[in-house]
C-alpha positions, 0 to 999 in steps of 0.5 A, a space after each residue: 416867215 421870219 423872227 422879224 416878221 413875227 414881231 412886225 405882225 405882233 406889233 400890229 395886233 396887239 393893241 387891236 386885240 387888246 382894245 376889242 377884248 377888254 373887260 369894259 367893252 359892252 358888245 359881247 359879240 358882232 354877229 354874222 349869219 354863217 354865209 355871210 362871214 364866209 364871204 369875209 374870210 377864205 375858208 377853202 384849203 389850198 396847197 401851202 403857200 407863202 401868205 404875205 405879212 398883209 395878208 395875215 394880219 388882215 385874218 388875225 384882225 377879222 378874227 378878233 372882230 368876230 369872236 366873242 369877246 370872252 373878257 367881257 362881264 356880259 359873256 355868259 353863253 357858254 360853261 367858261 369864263 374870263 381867262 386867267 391872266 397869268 394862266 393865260 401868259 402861261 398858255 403862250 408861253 408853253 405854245 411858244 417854247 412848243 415843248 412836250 414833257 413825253 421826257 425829261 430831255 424834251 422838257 426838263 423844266 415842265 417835267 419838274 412841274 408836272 411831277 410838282 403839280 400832281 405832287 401837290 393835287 395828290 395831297 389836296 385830295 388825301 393821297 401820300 406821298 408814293 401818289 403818281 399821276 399824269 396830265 392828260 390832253 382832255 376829259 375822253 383821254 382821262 376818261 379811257 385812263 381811268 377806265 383802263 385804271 378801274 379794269 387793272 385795279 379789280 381785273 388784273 388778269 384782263 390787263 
């Protein structure tokens, strides 16, 4: 698939997306019993395949049409809320430069604001200015880390 065909197909879902998921519209959610929405999409894994231009948009619109509509006011089912717009902006932007920040040369800009960031939580919280710190993919991960953190802290020995 080529750059071209990505702005084709972007240019066909944006503005269904963004009529579905506005804050205004009152229907949260079309509900589908799961054996009936599996007749609507093709769940099955096949071997790779090229998939037409057609194809993928009809999966990208039944997907926006059957997932909550988390911008509305009335989505109050889970422990989130409405995206951040500019968090949001930012979220496709990091998905779409497909970057890590494992070092400087992948990733000069976000390792600067990594070191940024923790720079500015480390004083929030009261930690000078020699505090280190870094991201984590997720709550088990922080977890493990802090663990392992805890264990070098009082049993330097067991590390």
């Amino acid at each position: 698939m080529s750059r071209h065909d990505l702005k084709q197909i972007l240019d066909q879902i944006w503005v269904p997306f963004l009529k579905r998921f506005r804050p205004d519209r009152e229907q949260v959610f079309q509900y589908k019993e799961p054996d009936l929405l599996a007749k609507e999409l093709d769940f099955t894994l096949a071997q790779a395949k090229d998939i037409s231009e057609n194809d993928l948009v009809q999966i990208i619109e039944k997907v926006i049409e059957y997932t909550p509509n988390i911008w509305s006011p009335y989505h109050l089912n889970y422990l989130y809320s409405s995206p951040d717009p500019v968090g949001l902006i930012a979220d496709w932007l990091v998905s779409l430069v497909n970057s890590n920040v494992h070092a400087y040369e992948a990733s000069p800009v976000f390792a600067l604001a990594e070191i940024e960031v923790i720079r500015a939580l480390a004083e929030i919280v009261g930690y000078g200015a020699d505090s280190d710190g870094i991201f984590c993919p997720g709550g088990s991960s922080s977890n493990m880390f802090a663990m392992y953190l805890a264990l070098r802290h009082f049993y330097p020995e067991a590390i």
